[in-house]
N, C-alpha and C positions, 0 to 999 in steps of 0.2 A: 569211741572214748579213748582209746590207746591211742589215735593219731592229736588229739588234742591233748592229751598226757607227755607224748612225744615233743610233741611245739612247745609246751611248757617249758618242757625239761631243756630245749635245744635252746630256747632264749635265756634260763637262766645258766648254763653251761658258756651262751656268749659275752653277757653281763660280764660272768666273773672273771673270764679272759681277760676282757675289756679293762678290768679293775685291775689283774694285774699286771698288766702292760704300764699302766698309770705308776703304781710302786718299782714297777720294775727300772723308773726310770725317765720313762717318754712321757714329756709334757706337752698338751696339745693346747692351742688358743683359749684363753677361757673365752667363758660366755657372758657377751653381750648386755645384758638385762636392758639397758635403754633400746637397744634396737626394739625389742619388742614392746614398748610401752606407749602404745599408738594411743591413749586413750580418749584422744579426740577422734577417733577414727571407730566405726561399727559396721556389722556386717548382719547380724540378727535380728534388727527392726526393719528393715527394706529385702532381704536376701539379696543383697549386691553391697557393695561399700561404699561407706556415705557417712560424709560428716555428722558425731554429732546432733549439732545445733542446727543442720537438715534434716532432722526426721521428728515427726512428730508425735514421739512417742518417751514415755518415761524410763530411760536407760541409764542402767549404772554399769561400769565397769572395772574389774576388779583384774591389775595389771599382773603380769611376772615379776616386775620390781614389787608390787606391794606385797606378794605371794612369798619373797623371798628375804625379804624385810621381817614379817612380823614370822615366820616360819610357824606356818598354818600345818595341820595334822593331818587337814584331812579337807574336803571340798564345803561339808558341815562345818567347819570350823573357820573356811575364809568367805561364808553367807551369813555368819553372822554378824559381820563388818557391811553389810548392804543396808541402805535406809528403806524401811517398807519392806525387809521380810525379817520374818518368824520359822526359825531353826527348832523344829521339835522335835524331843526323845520319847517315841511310847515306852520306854525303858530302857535302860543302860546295858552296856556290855552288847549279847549279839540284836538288842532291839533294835527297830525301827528307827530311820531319821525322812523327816519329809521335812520341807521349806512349803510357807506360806507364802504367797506374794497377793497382796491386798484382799485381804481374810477369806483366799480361796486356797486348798491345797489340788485344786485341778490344775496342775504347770505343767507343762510340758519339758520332757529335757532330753538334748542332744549331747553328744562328742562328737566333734567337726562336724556339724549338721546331721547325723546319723539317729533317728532317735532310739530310747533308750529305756521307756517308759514299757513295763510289761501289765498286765491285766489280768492277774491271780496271784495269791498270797500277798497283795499288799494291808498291813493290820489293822487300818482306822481310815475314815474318814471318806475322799471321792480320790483320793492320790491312787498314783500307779507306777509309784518307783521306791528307791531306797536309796539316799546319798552313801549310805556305807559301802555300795555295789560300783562306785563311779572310777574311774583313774587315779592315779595318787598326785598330788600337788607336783612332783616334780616334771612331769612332762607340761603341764599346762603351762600356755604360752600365756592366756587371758581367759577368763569369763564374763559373759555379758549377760547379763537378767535385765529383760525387758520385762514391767512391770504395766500389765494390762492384756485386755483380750488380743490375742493370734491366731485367729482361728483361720479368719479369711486365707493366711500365707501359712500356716502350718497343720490346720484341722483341728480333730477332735476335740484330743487334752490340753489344745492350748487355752483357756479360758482365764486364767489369775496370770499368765504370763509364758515366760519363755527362758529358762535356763541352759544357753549356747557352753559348755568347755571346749575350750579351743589349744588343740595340743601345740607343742612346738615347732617350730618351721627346723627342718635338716639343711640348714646352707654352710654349716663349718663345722668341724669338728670338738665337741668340748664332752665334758662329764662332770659328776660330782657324785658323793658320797657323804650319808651322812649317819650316826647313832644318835640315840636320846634316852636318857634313863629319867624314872621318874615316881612319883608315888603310888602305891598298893599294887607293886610289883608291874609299874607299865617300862615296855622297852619299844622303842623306835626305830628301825633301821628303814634308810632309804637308797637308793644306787642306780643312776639313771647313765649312758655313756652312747653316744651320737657320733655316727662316722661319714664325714662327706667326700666318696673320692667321685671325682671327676663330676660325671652326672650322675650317681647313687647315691641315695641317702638313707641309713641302717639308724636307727633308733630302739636300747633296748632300756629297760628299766623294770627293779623289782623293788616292791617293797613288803613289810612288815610290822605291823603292830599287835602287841600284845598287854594284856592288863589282866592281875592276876585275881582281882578282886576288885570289889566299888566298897564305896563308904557314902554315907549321907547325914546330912543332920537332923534326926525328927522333927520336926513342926508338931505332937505333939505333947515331946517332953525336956524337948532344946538339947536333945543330948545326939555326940554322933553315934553312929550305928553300922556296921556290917551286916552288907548282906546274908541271910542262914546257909549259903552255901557258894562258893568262888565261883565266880563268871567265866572264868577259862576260856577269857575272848580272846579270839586269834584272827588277826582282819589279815589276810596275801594280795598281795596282788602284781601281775606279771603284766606286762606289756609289750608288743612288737609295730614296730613301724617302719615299712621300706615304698622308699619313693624315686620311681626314673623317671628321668626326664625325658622324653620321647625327643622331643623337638626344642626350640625354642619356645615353644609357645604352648606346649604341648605336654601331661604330665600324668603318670598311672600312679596310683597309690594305693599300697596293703597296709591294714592297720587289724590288731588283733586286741582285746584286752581279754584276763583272767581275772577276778576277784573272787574270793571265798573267804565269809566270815562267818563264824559258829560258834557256841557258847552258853551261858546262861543266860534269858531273862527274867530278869525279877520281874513280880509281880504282885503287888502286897507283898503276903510274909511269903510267896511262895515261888519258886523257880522252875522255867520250864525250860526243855531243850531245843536250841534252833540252830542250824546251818544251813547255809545260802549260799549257791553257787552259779557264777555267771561265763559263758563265754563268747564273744562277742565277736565276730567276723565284721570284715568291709572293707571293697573294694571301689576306689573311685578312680576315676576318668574327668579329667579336666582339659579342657581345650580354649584357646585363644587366650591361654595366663596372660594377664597385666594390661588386658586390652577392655576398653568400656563394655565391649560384646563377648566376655566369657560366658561358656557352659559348663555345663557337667554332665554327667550320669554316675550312680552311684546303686551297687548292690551289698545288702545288710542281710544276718544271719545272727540274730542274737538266742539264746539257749541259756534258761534261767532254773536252776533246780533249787527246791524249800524243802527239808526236811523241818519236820516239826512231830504231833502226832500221827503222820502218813508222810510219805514222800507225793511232792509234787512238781509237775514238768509244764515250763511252757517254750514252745517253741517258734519266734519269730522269725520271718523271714519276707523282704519286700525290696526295692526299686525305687528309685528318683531320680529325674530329669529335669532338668533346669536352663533356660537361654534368656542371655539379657538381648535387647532388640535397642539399640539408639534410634527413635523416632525422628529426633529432631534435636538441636543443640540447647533443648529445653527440654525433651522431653522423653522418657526413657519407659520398657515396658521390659517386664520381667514374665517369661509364661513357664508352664512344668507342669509336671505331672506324674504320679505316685500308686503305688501298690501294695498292701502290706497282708501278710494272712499272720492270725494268731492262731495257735492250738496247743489245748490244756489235756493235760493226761496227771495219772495218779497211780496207784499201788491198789486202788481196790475201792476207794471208798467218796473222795474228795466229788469227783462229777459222776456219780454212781450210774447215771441214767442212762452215757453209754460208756461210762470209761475215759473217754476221750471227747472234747469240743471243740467246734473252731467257729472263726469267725473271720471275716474278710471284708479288707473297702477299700474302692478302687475312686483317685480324685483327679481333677484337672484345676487349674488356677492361674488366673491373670492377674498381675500388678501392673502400676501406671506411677512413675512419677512423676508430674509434671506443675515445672515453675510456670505458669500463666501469665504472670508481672514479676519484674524485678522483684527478688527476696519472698516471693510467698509461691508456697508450691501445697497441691493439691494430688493427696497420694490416694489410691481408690486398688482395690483390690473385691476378685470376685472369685469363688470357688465352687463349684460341683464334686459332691460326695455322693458313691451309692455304695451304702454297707451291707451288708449279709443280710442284718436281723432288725436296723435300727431303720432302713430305707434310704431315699435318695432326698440330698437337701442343696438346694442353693445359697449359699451363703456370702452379704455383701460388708465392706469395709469403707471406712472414709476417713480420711486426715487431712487437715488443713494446718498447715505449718507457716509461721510469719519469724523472719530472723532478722532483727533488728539490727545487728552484727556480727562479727566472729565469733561473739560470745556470748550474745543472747538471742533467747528465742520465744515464742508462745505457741501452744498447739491446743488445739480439739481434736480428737479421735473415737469414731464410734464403729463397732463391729457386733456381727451376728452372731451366738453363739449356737454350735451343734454339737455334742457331746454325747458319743455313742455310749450306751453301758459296758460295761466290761465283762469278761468271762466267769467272775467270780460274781456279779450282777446279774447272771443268766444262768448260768449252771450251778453254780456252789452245790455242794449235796450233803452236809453230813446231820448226825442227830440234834435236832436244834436249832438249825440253819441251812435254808435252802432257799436257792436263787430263785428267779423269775425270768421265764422268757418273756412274760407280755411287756415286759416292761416297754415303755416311750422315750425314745434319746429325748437327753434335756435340751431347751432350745431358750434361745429368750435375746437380749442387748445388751451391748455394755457398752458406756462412754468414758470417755477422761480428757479432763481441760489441767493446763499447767502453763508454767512459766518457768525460764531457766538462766541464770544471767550471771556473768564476772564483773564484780566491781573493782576499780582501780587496779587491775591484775595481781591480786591480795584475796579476796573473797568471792565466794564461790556459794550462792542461793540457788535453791529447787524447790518448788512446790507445785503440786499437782493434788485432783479430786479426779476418784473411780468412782462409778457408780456402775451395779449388774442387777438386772432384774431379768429372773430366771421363772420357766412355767416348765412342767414335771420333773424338776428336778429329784433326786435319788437317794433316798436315804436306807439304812435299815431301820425297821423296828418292831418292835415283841408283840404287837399290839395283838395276835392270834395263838398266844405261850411259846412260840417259837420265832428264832430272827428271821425278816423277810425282806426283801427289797420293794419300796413301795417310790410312785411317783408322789414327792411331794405338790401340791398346789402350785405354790408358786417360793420364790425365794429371792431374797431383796442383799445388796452386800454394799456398803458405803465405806469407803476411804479417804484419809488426807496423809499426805506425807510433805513432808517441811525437812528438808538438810540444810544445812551452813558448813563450809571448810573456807579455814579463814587461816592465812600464811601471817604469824608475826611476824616474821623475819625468816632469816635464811634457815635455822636452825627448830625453828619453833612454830606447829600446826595444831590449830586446833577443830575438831568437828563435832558436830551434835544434828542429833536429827530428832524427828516424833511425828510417829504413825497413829492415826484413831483409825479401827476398823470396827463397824455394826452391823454385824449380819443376823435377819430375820426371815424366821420358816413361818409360813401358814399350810396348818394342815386342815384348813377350812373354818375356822373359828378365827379368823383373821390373824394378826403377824406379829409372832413372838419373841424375842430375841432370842437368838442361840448362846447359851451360857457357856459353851464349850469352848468361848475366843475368849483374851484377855485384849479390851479392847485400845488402852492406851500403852504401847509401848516406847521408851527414852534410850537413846544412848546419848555418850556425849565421850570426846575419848583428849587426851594429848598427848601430841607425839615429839619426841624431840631426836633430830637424826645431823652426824656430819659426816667426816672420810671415815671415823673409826666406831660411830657407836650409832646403834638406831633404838629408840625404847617409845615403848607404847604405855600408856595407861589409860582401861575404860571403865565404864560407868553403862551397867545396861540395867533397866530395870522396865516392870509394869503394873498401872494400876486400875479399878474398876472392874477388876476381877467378881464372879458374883460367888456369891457365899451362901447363898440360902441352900434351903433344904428344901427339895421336891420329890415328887414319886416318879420312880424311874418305870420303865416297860416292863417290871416286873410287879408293880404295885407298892416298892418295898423304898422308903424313906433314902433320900442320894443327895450327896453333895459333889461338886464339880473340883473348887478349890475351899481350903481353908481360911487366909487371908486375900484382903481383896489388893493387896498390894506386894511387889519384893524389888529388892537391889542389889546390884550383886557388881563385885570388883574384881577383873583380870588383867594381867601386865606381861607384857613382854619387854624381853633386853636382848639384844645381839652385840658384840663387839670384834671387827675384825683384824684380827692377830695379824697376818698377812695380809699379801696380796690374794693367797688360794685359801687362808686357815680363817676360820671363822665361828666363835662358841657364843652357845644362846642357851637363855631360858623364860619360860612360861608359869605362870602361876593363876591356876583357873578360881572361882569365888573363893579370895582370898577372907570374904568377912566369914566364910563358914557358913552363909545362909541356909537356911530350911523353905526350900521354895518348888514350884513347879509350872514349867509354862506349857503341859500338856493335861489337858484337865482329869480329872478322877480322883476321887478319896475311899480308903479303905480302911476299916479298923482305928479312924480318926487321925489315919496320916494317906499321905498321898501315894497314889497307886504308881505312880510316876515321878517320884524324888528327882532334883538337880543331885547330881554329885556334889560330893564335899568339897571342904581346902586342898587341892593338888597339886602337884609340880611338878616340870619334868625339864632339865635340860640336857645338853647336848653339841657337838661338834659337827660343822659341814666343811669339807674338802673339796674345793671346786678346782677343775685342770682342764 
């Protein structure tokens, strides 16, 4: 623990070096931001790079320039600008954030392909991560959310999709810096600074956020409210990155992240204490860069601690291999292969049974993509997994992808899912809640058809249908006075997602999109809807941007929310949400003073709503309030 206290302390001891050489004087090249704005260009739906409108799958990407543009807070806060996903708060301050991507929270999620997702203390749902644990905006080059089953090229948790952050590339030297102050005592400071000499590239970056309190508007008595006691949310986060170039062709890479955030969650009227702390090792190896036939190898070491009512540890650590193979001037194959062990440990009580769990699965996987006829290519993927506890599975993929042009395209794609249960699915142990080893990995299909197309190079349509039908899937429930993990029957999940971005003119964009997601459990009485999704959500945003000012303003709401009252697993009368509908308005403004000087601000549900897009009600107000009217701006210094 003292040599990663050390690393800490040595990154942010070079950071501020870095920072002051900047004031001291020396101005180095700024940064780029178009270079990195490939967004016709993907790497997370094929694991190789590949146009676009080549892959047959539902991909959004969310650039550097848009990243820097709207000056996003946080990775939650630049997914909520994605069409088809759902950004939820189990609670403000040090709660929970998970992303939905077509009404499943099983996504998978990487940093540079590294995954990231741990398998204890996650607090609701089938999720096994936390956006508040991820890198901070300023290193990120891009993110890609693939929207659909990944299982065949990624495994387990990739079932609702695939959340790729993709840090920055070190080829010049730049930096920046920035503060934000804002309401109920929130402050912002950011500091990222990139050094390229010759073939080295250093990359450090720290940030901080802090909020000294939440406020919300009851739903209900329309009035706002503070929380009974200050959230004393403290989000850190420290980063390192160094890359040699061996060869021309040829390239070793250290990357390290820190994150720790702690604090109050509310919950009803009541507040409990949480800190969370991650430290994330990875080392990769890359060979034959920029050539059709690149590979890799890559070794990860991530180290995830929850303090809550007990301390709890988990500790990953695995391997990946990866080689593209050029078949033929059509036809391309991707193979690799993976390793990962999990193990959970506690202070006394969490996996009581021996203290300590673990769990392990080792996979192999071929992808194919191949154009058979001009414009239509036929992507097929196949994978073997054999886990510790869940067994060995074969799993197959298909995509048929048709590109009418540059800019249009239609696909089908259908894949196997296999999703092993997780440690806190097998082990959990405390009074009231205990895991299951017998449980059954969930297994079942998922497809999705779409279309994607630029009109008069002005407007910009997507529409796509998911459909998953799942057999033992994983729920808890009380049904024996205590929580239990049980294989559900079977589980059904239907979506449509619809965007439009439509360029008025050079100055003036506008976008809208609307996702229906219907998910239904049978737990043998045939299939019921899950009330815990809200299942129509809208945004709709305009943006107005030139050389000195970029402003945003959205429009997100949702409806069909259910409202009824039923008896929860404890027998005792429950309601999900209060209204079945809400809307809510947020704006950004940046204007750039300079060439390096740049001030912005943010204003989150500016109508004040009383709403909530994580279900629960408590005491006739919700367990999980939006926060209130807030604001925060602030200054960035780019050199």
């Amino acid at each position: 623990m003292k040599k990663v206290q050390s690393l800490r302390n040595a990154v942010m001891v070079s950071l501020l070096a870095g920072t002051t050489v900047v004031w001291g004087g020396t101005v180095f090249a700024q940064e780029d931001l178009q270079e990195f704005a490939l967004e016709d260009m993907v790497v997370t739906a094929t694991r190789t790079e590949s146009k676009m409108v080549d892959v047959p799958v539902n991909t959004t990407v969310i650039s550097a320039e848009k990243i820097a543009d709207r000056h996003y807070l946080d990775v939650a806060d630049a997914l909520k600008d994605v069409p088809g996903a759902n950004v939820l708060d189990t609670g403000v301050g040090a709660g929970e954030k998970k992303v939905v991507l077509n009404g499943d929270d099983r996504v998978l999620v990487l940093v540079d392909g590294k995954r990231v997702n741990f398998d204890m203390g996650a607090a609701s749902g089938r999720s096994s991560y936390d956006l508040k644990m991820l890198p901070d905006v300023s290193l990120i080059e891009r993110i890609e959310v693939v929207k659909g089953h990944g299982g065949a090229l990624y495994g387990s948790d990739a079932v609702g999709g695939v959340v790729n952050i993709i840090t920055k590339k070190m080829d010049h030297s730049y930096g920046k810096v920035s503060m934000g102050f804002g309401s109920n005592q929130a402050r912002d400071a950011k500091a990222m600074y990139t050094v390229k000499e010759g073939k080295t590239g250093v990359m450090v970056a720290a940030s901080k956020y802090k909020q000294g309190y939440y406020k919300y508007k009851d739903v209900a008595d329309k009035t706002t409210k503070r929380w009974n006691k200050d959230s004393d949310y403290e989000n850190e986060k420290v980063s390192l990155k160094i890359a040699q170039e061996l060869t021309d062709t040829s390239n070793l890479e250290f990357e390290y992240n820190y994150t720790k955030a702690d604090g109050n969650v509310p919950y009803g009227y009541a507040t409990t204490q949480s800190d969370k702390k991650t430290n994330n090792f990875g080392l990769k190896y890359d060979w034959l860069l920029k050539d059709k036939d690149a590979g890799y190898v890559q070794l990860y070491y991530n180290k995830y601690k929850f303090l809550s009512s007990s301390t709890l540890e988990e500790k990953d650590k695995g391997f990946e291999v990866q080689q593209a193979i050029t078949a033929s001037e059509n036809n391309k194959l991707v193979v690799g292969a993976s390793y990962r062990n999990a193990e959970a440990s506690n202070d006394g009580r969490n996996y009581a049974a021996k203290y300590n769990e673990k769990i392990n699965n080792k996979a192999i996987f071929v992808s194919d993509q191949w154009e058979f006829i001009p414009s239509w290519t036929l992507d097929t993927g196949v994978r073997y997994d054999k886990h510790s506890t869940a067994g060995s599975k074969t799993t197959w993929s298909a995509g048929l992808n048709k590109k009418f042009d540059e800019n249009s395209h239609a696909y089908f794609n259908w894949g196997q899912v296999f999703k092993a249960p997780t440690l806190d699915d097998l082990y959990y142990n405390v009074p009231g809640m205990t895991g299951n080893p017998d449980l059954n990995p969930e297994k079942g299909d998922t497809w999705t058809v779409g279309y994607g197309t630029r009109i008069a190079d002005k407007t910009d349509v997507n529409i796509s249908y998911f459909q998953s039908d799942l057999e033992d899937a994983i729920g808890w429930s009380n049904k024996s006075g205590a929580w239990h993990p049980e294989n559900v029957n079977k589980q059904k999940k239907n979506a449509m997602e619809l965007s439009i971005n439509h360029e008025l003119n050079d100055n003036w964009n506008l976008e809208a999109s609307y996702t229906h997601v219907r998910v239904r459990n049978d737990y043998g009485m045939g299939y019921l809807r899950d009330t815990n999704f809200i299942p129509n959500m809208y945004r709709f945003g305009v943006r107005y941007h030139d050389d000195l000012w970029n402003a945003d303003l959205f429009l997100r709401g949702g409806s069909g929310a259910d409202t009824g009252v039923f008896k929860n697993s404890y027998g005792y009368d429950a309601q999900n949400y209060l209204d079945s509908s809400f809307i809510t308005l947020d704006a950004s403004v940046s204007y750039k003073a300079t060439k390096d000087l740049s001030f912005y601000a943010k204003g989150y549900n500016l109508f004040n709503k009383a709403y909530a897009e994580s279900a629960g009600v408590s005491s006739a107000t919700y367990t999980y309030p939006a926060q209130g009217r807030r604001f925060i701006i602030g200054a960035e210094y780019t050199f």
